[in-house]
C-alpha positions in Angstrom: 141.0 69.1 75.2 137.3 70.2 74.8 134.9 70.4 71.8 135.7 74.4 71.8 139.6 73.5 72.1 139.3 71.5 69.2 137.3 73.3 66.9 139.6 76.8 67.8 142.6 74.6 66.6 141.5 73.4 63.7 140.1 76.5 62.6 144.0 78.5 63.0 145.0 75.6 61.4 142.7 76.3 58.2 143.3 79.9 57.9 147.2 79.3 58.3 146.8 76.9 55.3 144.7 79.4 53.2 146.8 82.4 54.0 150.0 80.1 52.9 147.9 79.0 49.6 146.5 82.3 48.5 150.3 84.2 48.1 151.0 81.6 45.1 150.9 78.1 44.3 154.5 78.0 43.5 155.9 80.2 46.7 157.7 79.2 49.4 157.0 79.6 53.1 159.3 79.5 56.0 157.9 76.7 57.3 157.7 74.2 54.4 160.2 72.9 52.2 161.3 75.0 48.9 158.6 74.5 45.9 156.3 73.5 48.3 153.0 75.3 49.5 150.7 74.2 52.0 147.5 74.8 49.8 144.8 72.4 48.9 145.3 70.7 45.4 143.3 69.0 42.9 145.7 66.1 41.8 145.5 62.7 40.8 148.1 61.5 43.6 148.4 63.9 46.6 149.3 63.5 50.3 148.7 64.7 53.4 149.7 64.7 57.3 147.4 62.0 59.0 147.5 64.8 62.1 147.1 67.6 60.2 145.1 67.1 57.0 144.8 70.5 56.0 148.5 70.3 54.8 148.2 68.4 51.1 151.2 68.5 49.0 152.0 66.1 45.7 155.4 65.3 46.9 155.4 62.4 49.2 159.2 63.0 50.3 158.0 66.3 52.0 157.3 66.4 55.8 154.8 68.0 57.1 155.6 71.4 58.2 153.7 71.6 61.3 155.0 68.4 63.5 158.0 66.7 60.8 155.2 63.6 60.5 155.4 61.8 57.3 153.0 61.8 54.5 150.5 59.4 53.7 148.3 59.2 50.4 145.0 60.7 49.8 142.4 58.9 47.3 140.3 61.6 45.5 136.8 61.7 46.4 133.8 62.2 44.6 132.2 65.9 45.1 129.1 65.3 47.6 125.3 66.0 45.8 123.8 69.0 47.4 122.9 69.3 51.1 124.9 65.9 52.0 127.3 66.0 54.7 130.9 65.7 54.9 132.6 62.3 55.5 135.7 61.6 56.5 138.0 58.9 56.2 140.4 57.1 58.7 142.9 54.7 57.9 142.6 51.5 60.4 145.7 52.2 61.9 144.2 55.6 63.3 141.3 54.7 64.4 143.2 51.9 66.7 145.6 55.3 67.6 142.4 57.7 68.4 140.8 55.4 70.6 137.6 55.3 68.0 135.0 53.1 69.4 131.5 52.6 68.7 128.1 51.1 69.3 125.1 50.0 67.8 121.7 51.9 67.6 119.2 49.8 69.5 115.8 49.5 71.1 116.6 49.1 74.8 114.7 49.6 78.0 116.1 51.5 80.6 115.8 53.7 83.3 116.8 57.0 85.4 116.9 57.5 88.6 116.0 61.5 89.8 117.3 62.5 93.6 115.3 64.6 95.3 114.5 66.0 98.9 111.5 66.4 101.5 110.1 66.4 104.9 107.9 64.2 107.2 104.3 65.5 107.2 101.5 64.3 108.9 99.2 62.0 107.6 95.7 64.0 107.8 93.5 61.1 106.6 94.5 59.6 110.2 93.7 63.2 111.7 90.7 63.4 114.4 88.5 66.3 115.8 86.3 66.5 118.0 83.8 69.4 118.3 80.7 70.2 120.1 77.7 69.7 119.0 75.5 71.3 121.4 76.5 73.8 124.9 77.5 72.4 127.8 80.4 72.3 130.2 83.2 70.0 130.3 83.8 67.7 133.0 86.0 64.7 133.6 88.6 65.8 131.2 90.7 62.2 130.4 93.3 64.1 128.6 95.5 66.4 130.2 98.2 67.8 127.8 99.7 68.0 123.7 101.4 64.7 123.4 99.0 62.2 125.3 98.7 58.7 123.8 95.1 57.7 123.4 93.6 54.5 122.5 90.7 53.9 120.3 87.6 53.5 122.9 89.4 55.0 125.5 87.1 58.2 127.5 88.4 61.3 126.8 86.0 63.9 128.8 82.5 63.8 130.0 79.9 66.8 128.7 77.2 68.4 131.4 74.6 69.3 129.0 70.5 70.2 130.1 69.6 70.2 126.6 71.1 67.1 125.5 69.0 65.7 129.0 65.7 67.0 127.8 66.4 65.4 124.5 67.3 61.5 126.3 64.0 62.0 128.1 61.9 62.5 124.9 63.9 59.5 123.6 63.1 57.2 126.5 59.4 58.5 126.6 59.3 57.2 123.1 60.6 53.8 124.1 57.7 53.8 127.2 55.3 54.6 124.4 56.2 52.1 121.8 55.5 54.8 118.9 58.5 53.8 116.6 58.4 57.2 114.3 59.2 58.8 117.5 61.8 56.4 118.6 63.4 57.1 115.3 63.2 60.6 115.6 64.6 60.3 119.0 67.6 58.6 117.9 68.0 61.0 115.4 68.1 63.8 117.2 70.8 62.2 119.9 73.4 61.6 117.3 72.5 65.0 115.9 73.8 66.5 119.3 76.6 64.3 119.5 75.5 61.5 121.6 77.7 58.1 120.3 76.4 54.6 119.5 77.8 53.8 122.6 76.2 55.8 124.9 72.7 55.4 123.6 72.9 51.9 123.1 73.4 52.0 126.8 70.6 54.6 127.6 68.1 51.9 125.8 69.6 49.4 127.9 69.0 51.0 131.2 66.5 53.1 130.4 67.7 55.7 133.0 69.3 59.7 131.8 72.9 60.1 131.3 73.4 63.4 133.0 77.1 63.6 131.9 77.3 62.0 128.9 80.9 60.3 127.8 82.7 61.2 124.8 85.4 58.1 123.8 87.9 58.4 121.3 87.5 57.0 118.1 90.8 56.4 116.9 94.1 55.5 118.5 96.5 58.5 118.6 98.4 61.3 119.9 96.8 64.8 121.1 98.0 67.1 118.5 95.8 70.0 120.1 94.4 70.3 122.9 91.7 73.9 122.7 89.6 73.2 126.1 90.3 72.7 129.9 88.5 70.9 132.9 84.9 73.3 133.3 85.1 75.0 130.4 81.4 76.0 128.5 81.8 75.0 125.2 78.9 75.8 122.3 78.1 74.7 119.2 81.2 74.3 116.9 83.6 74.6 119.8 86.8 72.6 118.7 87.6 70.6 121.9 90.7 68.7 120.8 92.8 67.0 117.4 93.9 63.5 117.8 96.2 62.7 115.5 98.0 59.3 114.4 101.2 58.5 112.9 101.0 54.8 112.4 101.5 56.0 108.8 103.4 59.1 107.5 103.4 61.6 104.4 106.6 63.0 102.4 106.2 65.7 100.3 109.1 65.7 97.9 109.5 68.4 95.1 110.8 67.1 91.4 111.5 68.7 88.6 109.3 69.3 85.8 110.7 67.5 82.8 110.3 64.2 85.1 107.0 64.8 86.3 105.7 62.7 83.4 107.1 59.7 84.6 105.9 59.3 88.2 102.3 57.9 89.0 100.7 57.2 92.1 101.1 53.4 92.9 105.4 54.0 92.3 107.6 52.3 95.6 110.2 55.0 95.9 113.6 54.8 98.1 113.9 56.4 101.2 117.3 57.5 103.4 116.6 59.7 106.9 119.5 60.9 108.6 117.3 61.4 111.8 116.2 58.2 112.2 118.1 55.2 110.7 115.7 52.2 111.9 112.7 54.1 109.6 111.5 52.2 106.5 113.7 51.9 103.6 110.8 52.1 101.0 107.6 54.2 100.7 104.6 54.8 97.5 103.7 57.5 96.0 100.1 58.4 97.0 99.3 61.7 94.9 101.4 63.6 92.3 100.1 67.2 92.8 98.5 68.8 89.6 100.5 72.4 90.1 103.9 73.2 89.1 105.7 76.3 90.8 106.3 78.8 88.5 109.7 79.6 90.3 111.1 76.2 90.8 109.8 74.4 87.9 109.3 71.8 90.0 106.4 69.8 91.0 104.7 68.3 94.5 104.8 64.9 94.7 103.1 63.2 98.3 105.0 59.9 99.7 103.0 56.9 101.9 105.4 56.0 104.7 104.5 53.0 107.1 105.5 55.0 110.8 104.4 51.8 112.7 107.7 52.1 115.2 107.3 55.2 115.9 111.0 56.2 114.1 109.6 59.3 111.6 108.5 62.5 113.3 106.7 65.5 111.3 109.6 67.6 110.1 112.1 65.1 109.7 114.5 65.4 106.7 114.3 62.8 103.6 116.6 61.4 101.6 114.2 60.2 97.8 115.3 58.2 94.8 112.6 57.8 92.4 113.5 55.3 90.1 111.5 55.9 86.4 111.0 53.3 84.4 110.7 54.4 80.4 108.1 51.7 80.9 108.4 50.8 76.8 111.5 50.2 75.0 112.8 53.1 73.3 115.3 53.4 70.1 118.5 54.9 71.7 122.3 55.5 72.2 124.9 55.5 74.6 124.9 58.8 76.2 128.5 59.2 75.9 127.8 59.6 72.1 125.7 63.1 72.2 127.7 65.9 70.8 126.3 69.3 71.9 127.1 72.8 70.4 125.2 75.7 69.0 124.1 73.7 66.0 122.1 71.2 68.6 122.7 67.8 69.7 124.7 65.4 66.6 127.0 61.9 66.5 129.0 60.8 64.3 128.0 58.0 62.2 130.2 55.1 61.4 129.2 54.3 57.4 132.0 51.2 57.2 135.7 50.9 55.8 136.7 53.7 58.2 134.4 56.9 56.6 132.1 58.4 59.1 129.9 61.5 59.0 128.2 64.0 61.5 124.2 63.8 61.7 121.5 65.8 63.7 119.8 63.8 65.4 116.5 64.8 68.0 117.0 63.4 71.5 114.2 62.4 74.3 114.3 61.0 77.6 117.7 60.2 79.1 118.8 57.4 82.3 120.8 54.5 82.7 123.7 55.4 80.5 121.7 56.0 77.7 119.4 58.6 75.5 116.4 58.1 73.5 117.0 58.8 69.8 113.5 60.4 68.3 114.5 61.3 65.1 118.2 61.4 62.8 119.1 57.6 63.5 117.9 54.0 62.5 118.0 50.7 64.2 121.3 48.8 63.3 123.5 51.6 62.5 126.7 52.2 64.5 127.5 56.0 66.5 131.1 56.6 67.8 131.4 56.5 71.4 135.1 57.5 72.0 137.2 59.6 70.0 134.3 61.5 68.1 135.6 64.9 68.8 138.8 64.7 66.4 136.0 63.4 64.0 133.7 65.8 64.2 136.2 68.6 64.3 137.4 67.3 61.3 133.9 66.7 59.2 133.1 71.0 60.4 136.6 71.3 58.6 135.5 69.7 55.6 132.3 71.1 55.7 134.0 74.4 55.5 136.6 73.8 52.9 133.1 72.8 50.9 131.6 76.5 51.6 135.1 78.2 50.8 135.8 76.2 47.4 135.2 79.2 44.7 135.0 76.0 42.1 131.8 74.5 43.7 128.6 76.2 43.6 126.9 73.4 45.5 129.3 73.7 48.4 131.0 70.7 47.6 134.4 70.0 46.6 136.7 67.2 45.6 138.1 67.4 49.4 134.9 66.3 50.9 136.2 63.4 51.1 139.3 62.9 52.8 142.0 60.0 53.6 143.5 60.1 57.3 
C-alpha cells in the first residue's frame, strides 16, 4: 500500500470516528458495543486499538469495532507549545510488528553513478590539410582514393609550379652571392609558398632547381578527403586533401543538467561499445562544453579515447558511466528514508522510548544509496528507514485531530500524543 493508500485510509477512518462522536457521547452505533461511542475522550485512563487509534473508549473490556482487536492503554500527553509537531508513540512490541527500522544521521562520502549515451567522433586535433600555397599543377599524385593509409614522411604528390621556380633561383642566387639578408629573405619567401624544410634543405645542398617540388605528409593517417586529381591546376587556397588520424578518438556524450556540476575535465569515465568489444574499457574527459540545450536540459560533455587498434570507428555507438564523486563528505541519510508528498520531502525522527515525529528536512545531491541532508537534521540523530509510512500517516492524523480540537486555540490537543 502506498503513501496516498495510506493517508486515504486513515482519513475515512477519522471522519467515521467524528461522524460517530458528534450524534452524542452517550449513543450507540451499530458497530460498537451498547454505551459505547467511538469519539475522542479526555480521560484519565482511556484505551485505544493499537491498529486503529482513532477508536478511544474508557472501557478496556470493549473490542474494537473495526477489526475485534483488544484494547490497550493510552497515557495522556501533554498538549504540544505552538508550531511543534505531532509525535507519536509506539509500544516496543509494534515497532518489532511494523518492521520499524532506523539509521543514524551521518557525514559520509559517497557517490552516483549517471548512465549516459554517445557516438565515436573524430579527433580533429589529429586532423591534417593540406592546401596550396601558390598555382601550379599536380603531378605525381601518391594517393589515390578516401581511405589510403599514409605514413608520416611518406610523398603524397609532386607540384609543377614556374613561380615557385623563379623564387628557388633568387634563393640560390643569394647563396652564390653570400648576402645573408637575402638568403634570409629567400628562405622566407620558400616556406611562404609552401616549400618544406625538407625540400629546401635539399635545394641548399645541391644547389640545383627543383622543378616539381615534393609535398610529404606530415602526420601518419587516413585520407579522410581527397578534393584534387592527377593534372589538376590548383591556386592559391585550393584544399588538396584531409589526412586524418585515429590513433586517438572523441565521444561526445550528453548529461543532464543537475549533474553537470560534478564532472571536470581530467574524470576516467567507463566505456561499453556494442560494435566493437576489443575497444578500451576506460576513457577521460577532455572538455565539458559551456552550453546547455534548452530542450534537453542536458549538457555536451567530449570523451578522450585511446583508438591505437584500430577497434572504434566515427559513428560508433557508446555505452558511459560517469562515476561522481561528492568529492567532500556530506551530512546525509539513507535514501530509503525520504518521504515525498505535496508538503515537500520529510522523515520521521526517532526521539527515543518509541515516540517519533515528522520533520521537513531540505535535501541535495543524491548516489550510492544515500541523500545529502542540507537543512531539518543533525549529526547523531536517528530517521526511520522501514515502516515510516504507518508513522507518518499517523503523525498527519494527529496533526489533524490538533487543527479540529474546538478546545485548543493553539492547535494542540491532549491527543497529540498518543500510545500505540
Amino acid at each position: 500500500m502506498n503513501t496516498f493508500s495510506f493517508r486515504c485510509y486513515f482519513a475515512a477512518l477519522l471522519l467515521t470516528a467524528l461522524a460517530v462522536g458528534g450524534c452524542g457521547g452517550n449513543g450507540s452505533g451499530p458497530d460498537s458495543p451498547a454505551g459505547q461511542s467511538p469519539t475522542f475522550v479526555q480521560a484519565d485512563q482511556q484505551h485505544t486499538c493499537p491498529m486503529h487509534p482513532q477508536f478511544v473508549s474508557q472501557d478496556p473490556d470493549v473490542p474494537c469495532p473495526i477489526c475485534g482487536m483488544d484494547l490497550v492503554p493510552v497515557s495522556n500527553g501533554s498538549k504540544l507549545p505552538r508550531g511543534a509537531a505531532p509525535e507519536v508513540q509506539v509500544a516496543p512490541e509494534m515497532i518489532q510488528t511494523m518492521g520499524v527500522r532506523t539509521a543514524r544521521v551521518e557525514t559520509a562520502f559517497f557517490e552516483r553513478t549517471v548512465r549516459a549515451y554517445g557516438n565515436v567522433e573524430s579527433n580533429e586535433r589529429l586532423e591534417t590539410v593540406a592546401v596550396s600555397r601558390l598555382e601550379g599543377w599536380i603531378e605525381d599524385l601518391a594517393v589515390r582514393a578516401e581511405g589510403d593509409e599514409v605514413k608520416r614522411g611518406a610523398l603524397l604528390y609532386r607540384v609543377y609550379s614556374p613561380e615557385l621556380i623563379a623564387a628557388q633561383k633568387d634563393f640560390l642566387a643569394a647563396l652564390e652571392a653570400g648576402r645573408r639578408s637575402r638568403m634570409d629573405s629567400g628562405r622566407q619567401r620558400l616556406i611562404s609558398d609552401g616549400m618544406q624544410a625538407t625540400a629546401i634543405d635539399q635545394l641548399v645542398e645541391n644547389r640545383e632547381v627543383i622543378e616539381r617540388l615534393p609535398v610529404y605528409a606530415e602526420a601518419s593517417g587516413t585520407i579522410a578527403a581527397l578534393s584534387v586529381r592527377e593534372g589538376d591546376y590548383v591556386k592559391p587556397g585550393t584544399q588538396i586533401l584531409r589526412l586524418q588520424s585515429y590513433e586517438r578518438v572523441w565521444i561526445i556524450a550528453s548529461i543532464p543538467e543537475a549533474d553537470l556540476s560534478m564532472v571536470e575535465a581530467g574524470q576516467t569515465v567507463s566505456l561499453q561499445f556494442p560494435s566493437a568489444p576489443g575497444a578500451p574499457k576506460e576513457g577521460t574527459v577532455d572538455y565539458v562544453y559551456p552550453t546547455i540545450d534548452p530542450r534537453t536540459r542536458t549538457a555536451d560533455v567530449r570523451i578522450e579515447v585511446d583508438n591505437a587498434s584500430g577497434a572504434l570507428r566515427p559513428g560508433a555507438y557508446a555505452d558511459i558511466q560517469f562515476s561522481l564523486g561528492s568529492g567532500e563528505a556530506r551530512l546525509s541519510v539513507p535514501t530509503e528514508a525520504l518521504l515525498r508528498d505535496s508538503r515537500g520531502e520529510h522523515v520521521i525522527v526517532a526521539l527515543g522510548d518509541g515516540r517519533f515525529t515528522g520533520r521537513t528536512v531540505e535535501t541535495g545531491v543524491a548516489g550510492g544509496g544515500r541523500t545529502e541532508i542540507l537543512a531539518g537534521l543533525n549529526a547523531g540523530e536517528r530517521v526511520v528507514v522501514s515502516g515510516q509510512f504507518m508513522l507518518d500517516s499517523e503523525a498527519n492524523l494527529r496533526e489533524g485531530l490538533a487543527k479540529l480540537d474546538p478546545q485548543s486555540p493553539d492547535g494542540a490537543t491532549d491527543h497529540s500524543m498518543h500510545r500505540h
